[in-house]
N, C-alpha and C positions, 0 to 999 in steps of 0.2 A: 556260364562265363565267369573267368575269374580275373585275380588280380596280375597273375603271369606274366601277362603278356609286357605291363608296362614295367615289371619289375625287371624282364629280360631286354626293354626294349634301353632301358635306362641303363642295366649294368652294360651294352653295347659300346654305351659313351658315342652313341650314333642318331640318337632317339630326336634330336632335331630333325636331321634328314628323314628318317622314317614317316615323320608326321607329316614332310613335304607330300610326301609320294602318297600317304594316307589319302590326303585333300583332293591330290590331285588323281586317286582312281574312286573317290567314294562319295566326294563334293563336300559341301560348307559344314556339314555337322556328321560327327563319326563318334559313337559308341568305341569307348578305348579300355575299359572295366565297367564292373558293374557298379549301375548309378553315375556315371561321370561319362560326359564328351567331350571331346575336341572341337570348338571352332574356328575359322579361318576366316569368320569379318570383324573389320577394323572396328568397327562399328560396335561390336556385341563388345571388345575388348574395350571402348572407351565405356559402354554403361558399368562394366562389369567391378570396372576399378575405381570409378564416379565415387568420390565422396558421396555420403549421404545416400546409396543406392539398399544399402543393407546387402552387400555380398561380402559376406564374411571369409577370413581363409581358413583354409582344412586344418585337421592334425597332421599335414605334410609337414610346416614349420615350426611344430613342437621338438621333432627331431635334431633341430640345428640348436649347437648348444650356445650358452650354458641354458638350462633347461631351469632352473632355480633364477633366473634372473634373463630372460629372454628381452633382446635389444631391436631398436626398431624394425628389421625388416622380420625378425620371427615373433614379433608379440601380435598374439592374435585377435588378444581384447582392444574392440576399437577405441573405447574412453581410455584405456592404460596408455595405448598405442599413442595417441595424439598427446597427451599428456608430455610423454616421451621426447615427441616428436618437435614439440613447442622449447623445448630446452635446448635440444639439439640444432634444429635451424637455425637460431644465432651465430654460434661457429661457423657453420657451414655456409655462410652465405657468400657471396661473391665477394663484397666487401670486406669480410673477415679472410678469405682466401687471399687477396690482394694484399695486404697487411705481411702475410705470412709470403709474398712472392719473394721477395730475399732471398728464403732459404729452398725454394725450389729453382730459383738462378744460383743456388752453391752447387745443388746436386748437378743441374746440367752443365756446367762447368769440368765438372768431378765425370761428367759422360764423355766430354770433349775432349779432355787429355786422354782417356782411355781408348776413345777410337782413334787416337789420332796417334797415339802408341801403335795402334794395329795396322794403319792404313799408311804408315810412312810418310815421307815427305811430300807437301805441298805440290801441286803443282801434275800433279799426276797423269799418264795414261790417261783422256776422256773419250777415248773413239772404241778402245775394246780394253776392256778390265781385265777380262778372262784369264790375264798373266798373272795378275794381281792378289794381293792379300784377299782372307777370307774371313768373315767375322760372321757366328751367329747373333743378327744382328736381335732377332726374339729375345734372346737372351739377356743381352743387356739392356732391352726395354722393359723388361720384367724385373731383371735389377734396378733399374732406374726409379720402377714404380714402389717397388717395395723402400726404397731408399726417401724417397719423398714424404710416405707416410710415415716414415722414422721422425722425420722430419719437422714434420705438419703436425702428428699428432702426440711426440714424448719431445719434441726438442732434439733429438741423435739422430743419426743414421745408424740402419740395420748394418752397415757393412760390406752390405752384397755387390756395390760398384768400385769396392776399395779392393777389394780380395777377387772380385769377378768371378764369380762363385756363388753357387747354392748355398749360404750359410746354415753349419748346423743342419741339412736339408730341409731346411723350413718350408721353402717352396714347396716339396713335393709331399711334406706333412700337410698341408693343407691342399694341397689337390686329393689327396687320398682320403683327408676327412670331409671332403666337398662330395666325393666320389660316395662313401659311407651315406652321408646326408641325402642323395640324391636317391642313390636304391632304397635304401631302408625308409625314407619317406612317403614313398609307394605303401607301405603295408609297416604302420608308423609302429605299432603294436610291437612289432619285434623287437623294438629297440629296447624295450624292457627285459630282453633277455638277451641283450648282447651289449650297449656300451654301457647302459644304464643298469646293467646287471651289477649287484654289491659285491659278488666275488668277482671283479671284473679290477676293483682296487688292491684286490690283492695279488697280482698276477704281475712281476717288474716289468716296465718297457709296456706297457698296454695303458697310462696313463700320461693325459698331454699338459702337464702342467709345468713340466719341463721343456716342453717347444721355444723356440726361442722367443717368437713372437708374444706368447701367454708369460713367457718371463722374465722379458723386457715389461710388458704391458703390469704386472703386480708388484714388479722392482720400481717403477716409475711410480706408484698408488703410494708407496710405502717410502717414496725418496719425499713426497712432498708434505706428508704429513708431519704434523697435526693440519688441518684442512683448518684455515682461518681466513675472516676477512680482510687480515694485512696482508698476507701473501697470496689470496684471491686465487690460490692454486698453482700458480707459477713456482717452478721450481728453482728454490731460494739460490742456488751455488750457479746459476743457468744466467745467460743472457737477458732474461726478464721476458721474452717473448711469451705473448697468451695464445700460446698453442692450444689447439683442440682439448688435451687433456684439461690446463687448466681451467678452459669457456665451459668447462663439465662441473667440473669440483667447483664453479663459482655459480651452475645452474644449481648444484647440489647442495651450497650455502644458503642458496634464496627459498628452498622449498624441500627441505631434507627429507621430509615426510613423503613428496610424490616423487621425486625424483633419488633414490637414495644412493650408497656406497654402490652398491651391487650394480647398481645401475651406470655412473659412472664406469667401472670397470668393462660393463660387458657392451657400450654405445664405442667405448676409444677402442676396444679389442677386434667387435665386430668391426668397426673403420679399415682395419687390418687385413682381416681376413676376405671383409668385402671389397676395401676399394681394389687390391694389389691387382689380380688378376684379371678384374677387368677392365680397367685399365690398359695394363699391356695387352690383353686381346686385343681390343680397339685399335692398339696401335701397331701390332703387328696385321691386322687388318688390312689397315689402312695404308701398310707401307705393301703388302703383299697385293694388294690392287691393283696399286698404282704402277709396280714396279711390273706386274707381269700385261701393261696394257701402253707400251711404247709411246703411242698417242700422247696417251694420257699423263704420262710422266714426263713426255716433252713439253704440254702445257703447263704443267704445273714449275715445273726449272724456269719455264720462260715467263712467268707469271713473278717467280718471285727472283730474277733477274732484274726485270723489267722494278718492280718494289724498291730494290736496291737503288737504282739510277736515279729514280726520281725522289728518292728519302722516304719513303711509304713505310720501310722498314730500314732496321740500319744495317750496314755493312761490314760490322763486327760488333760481337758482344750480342745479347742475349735479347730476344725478340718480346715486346709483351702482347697483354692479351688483346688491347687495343690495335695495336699496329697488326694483331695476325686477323684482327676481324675485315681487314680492308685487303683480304687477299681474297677476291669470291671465287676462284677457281677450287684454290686450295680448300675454300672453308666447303665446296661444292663435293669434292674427292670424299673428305671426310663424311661429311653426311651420306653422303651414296655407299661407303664402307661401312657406317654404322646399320645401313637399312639391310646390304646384302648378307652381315655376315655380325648380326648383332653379340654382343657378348654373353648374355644367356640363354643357354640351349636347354635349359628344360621347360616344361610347360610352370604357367604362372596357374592356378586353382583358385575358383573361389565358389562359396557356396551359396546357391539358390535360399534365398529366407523363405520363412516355411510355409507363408502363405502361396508361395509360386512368383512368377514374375515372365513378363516378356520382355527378353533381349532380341533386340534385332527384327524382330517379327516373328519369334516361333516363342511360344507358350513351355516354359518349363513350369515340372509342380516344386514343391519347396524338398528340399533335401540332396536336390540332383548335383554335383559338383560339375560346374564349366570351366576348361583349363584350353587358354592360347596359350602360344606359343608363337614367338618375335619371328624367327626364321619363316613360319608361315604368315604370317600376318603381314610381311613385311614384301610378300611379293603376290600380293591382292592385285590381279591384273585392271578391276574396276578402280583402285585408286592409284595406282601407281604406272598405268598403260599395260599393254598388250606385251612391251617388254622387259615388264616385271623382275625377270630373273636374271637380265643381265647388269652388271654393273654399267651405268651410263651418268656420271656424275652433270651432264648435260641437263638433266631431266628438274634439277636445280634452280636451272638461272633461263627458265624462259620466262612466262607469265609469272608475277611475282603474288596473283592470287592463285593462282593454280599450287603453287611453292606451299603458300600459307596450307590450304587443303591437305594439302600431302602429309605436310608438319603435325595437323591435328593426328594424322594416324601412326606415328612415331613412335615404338614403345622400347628405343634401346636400354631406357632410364627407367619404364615403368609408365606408371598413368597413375592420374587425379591424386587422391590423397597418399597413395604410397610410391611415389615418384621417389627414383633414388635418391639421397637426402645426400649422398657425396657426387650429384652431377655435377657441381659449379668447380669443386676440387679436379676432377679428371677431366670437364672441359679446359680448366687453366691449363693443366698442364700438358694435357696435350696439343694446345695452341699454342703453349711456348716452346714445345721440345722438340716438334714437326717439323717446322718452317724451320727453323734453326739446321735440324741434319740436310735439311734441303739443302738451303741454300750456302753452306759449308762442306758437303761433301756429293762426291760423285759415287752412284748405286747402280750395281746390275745386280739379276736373280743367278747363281750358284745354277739352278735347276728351274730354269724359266717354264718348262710345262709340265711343272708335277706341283700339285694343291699341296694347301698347308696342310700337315698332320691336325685335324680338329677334334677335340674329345670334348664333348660334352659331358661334364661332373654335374655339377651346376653352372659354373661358367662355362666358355668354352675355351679351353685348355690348349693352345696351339703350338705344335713345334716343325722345324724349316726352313726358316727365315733366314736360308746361306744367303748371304751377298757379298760381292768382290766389293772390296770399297777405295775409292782413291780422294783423298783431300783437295780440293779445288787450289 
């Protein structure tokens, strides 16, 4: 047995679904290379990511770069890693996000003229669109998101909702190096003779230091230096906001030695590269759900109708995070979109400590590598019913400990100590940018029974999201 199989199953950009249909002809644990299985309980997934369990991750996440300065989700040293991770939570916290909401009400603002550019006059068509403008609407959710973390994290916007466009194709530079990461992580080894090959700098066009993203993100390093404690990192000529980059450069005042330059540069870049995409997954998800389940979309319009009338939410201008948490319908959709259709489609890995260990009930020995995967885990028919695989954002709002149970086995963000460190950032915002297209514009599907294009890289990469759209 070799390694082939995951390295074909991965370059597929299909290897989520595969792992479904694995489980379900082969059951809870399935040999997938040698040394390493797949499991399919919630369960084995919460020991597995347990702080303090000793399941370390593989040389999969050496691959992801920079390799010389690895940022929290590819450092694989646990004491480096928390180290890291203690600097970085400050910015990140929900409290720190809220600070920064201003400028994520600029960008959805900057969303608003654009669609509303494309969708014509008020007042629209609401019984049949189908005459109506067409807007890929994936498109400028992924604008949207990339524009926020312009935002959030250097103080600018990238662009991409100004020019509605792939700037520079940055987008599709890092789906490609996602894509890179994902194959060649399988069989990590190679990487030393292909990106991380020396003659590999000297070849033009085959280095990414020029991407927009990496040169915005070293232009930003070098706009706010000299790194002092008057200016705390804030970019002097800038509005004064302590955006992400600065909460870094001022972690990196207090403790130069554990958290250093390099370090800085690769937490704000990797911000970047991780939050963008998934992000807009989620919420092309989440609109691709709703929109192809009638029902479901009548609930939700009548939910945040009904918001409006009674002031629960306002009726123009921009919605916050508070006000969208008292929509349970909506917040029901959303959740049920993150379980059916999570954002990362490859398996997560970690390593059995070498004395052995029991997860779940079966005895591994120390060496063996065990990799979930969200798409599987996420339609476990013992935790989530017998109707697992359908979207049923119902399943939500019955018993509200049944709810909690559920909740424990949720890994769209990750688990225990490496939970994604930009959740609180891509819940803001997609609580303010959802409700808001809700209940401002009218949506049909373009191609109401054909599935999203999904490629799993590392995230899952979606395109399709045609919808006729008419302005209320």
């Amino acid at each position: 047995m070799t390694r082939l199989w995951k390295v074909i199953s991965t370059a597929s950009t299909h290897t989520h679904l595969e792992h479904i249909e694995l489980h379900k002809k082969y059951g809870p644990i399935v040999r997938i290379a040698p040394n390493e299985v797949s499991v399919s309980s919630p369960e084995a997934a919460r020991t597995l990511l347990s702080a303090g369990k000793r399941f370390y991750k593989t040389k999969f996440y050496g691959v992801f770069p920079p390799p010389e300065n690895p940022d929290i989700f590819t450092e694989y040293r646990e004491d480096v890693h928390a180290q890291k991770k203690k600097v970085a939570n400050v910015p990140y916290s929900m409290a720190a996000m809220q600070q920064l909401s201003p400028f994520i009400d600029d960008t959805i603002e900057l969303l608003m003229q654009k669609l509303d550019a494309a969708s014509g006059p008020a007042g629209g068509q609401t019984k049949d669109l189908s005459n109506g403008p067409i807007v890929d609407l994936g498109n400028w959710l992924h604008w949207f998101a990339f524009d926020v973390l312009g935002e959030v994290a250097f103080s600018r916007s990238f662009g991409f909702l100004e020019q509605g466009r792939d700037v520079d194709g940055a987008i599709r530079t890092i789906d490609d190096m996602q894509r890179y990461n994902g194959i060649v992580g399988q069989v990590p080894f190679m990487d030393h003779f292909l990106r991380r090959n020396p003659l590999r700098s000297l070849i033009p066009g085959l280095t990414t230091k020029d991407a927009l993203i990496t040169r915005m993100a070293l232009e930003e390093l070098e706009r706010r230096k000299p790194f002092d404690k008057e200016s705390e990192g804030k970019w002097r000529g800038g509005d004064g906001r302590q955006d992400l980059l600065a909460s870094l450069i001022k972690g990196h005042l207090k403790d130069p030695q554990r958290f250093g330059e390099g370090d800085v540069f690769a937490v704000a870049h990797g911000a970047i590269f991780a939050g963008s995409d998934s992000t807009a997954s989620t919420m092309q998800s989440f609109f691709w759900q709703i929109l192809s389940d009638q029902r479901v979309y009548a609930r939700v319009q009548e939910e945040i109708k009904k918001a409006v009338a009674d002031g629960t939410i306002p009726a123009t201008g921009n919605i916050s995070w508070i006000e969208a948490q008292n929509l349970p319908y909506f917040q029901a959709s959303l959740k049920e979109a993150m379980r059916v259709r999570p954002a990362v489609g490859l398996n997560i890995a970690r390593l059995v400590p070498p004395e052995g260990a029991e997860v779940d009930g079966q005895v591994f020995p120390g060496g063996v590598t065990i990799a979930v995967n969200g798409w599987v885990l996420h339609r476990d028919r013992a935790t989530f019913g017998e109707d697992a695989d359908v979207y049923r954002p119902d399943r939500w709002l019955g018993d509200p400990e049944e709810a909690k149970r559920m909740e424990r086995y949720m890994f769209q963000f990750g688990g225990g100590s490496h939970v994604c460190i930009g959740r609180n950032l891509a819940l803001l915002e997609i609580n303010k940018v959802c409700p808001r297209l809700l209940r401002d514009y009218h949506f049909e599907l373009v191609n109401p029974g054909r599935e999203l294009e999904a490629h799993a890289t590392f995230f899952v990469v979606q395109e399709g999201l045609e919808v006729f759209i008419s302005r209320k």
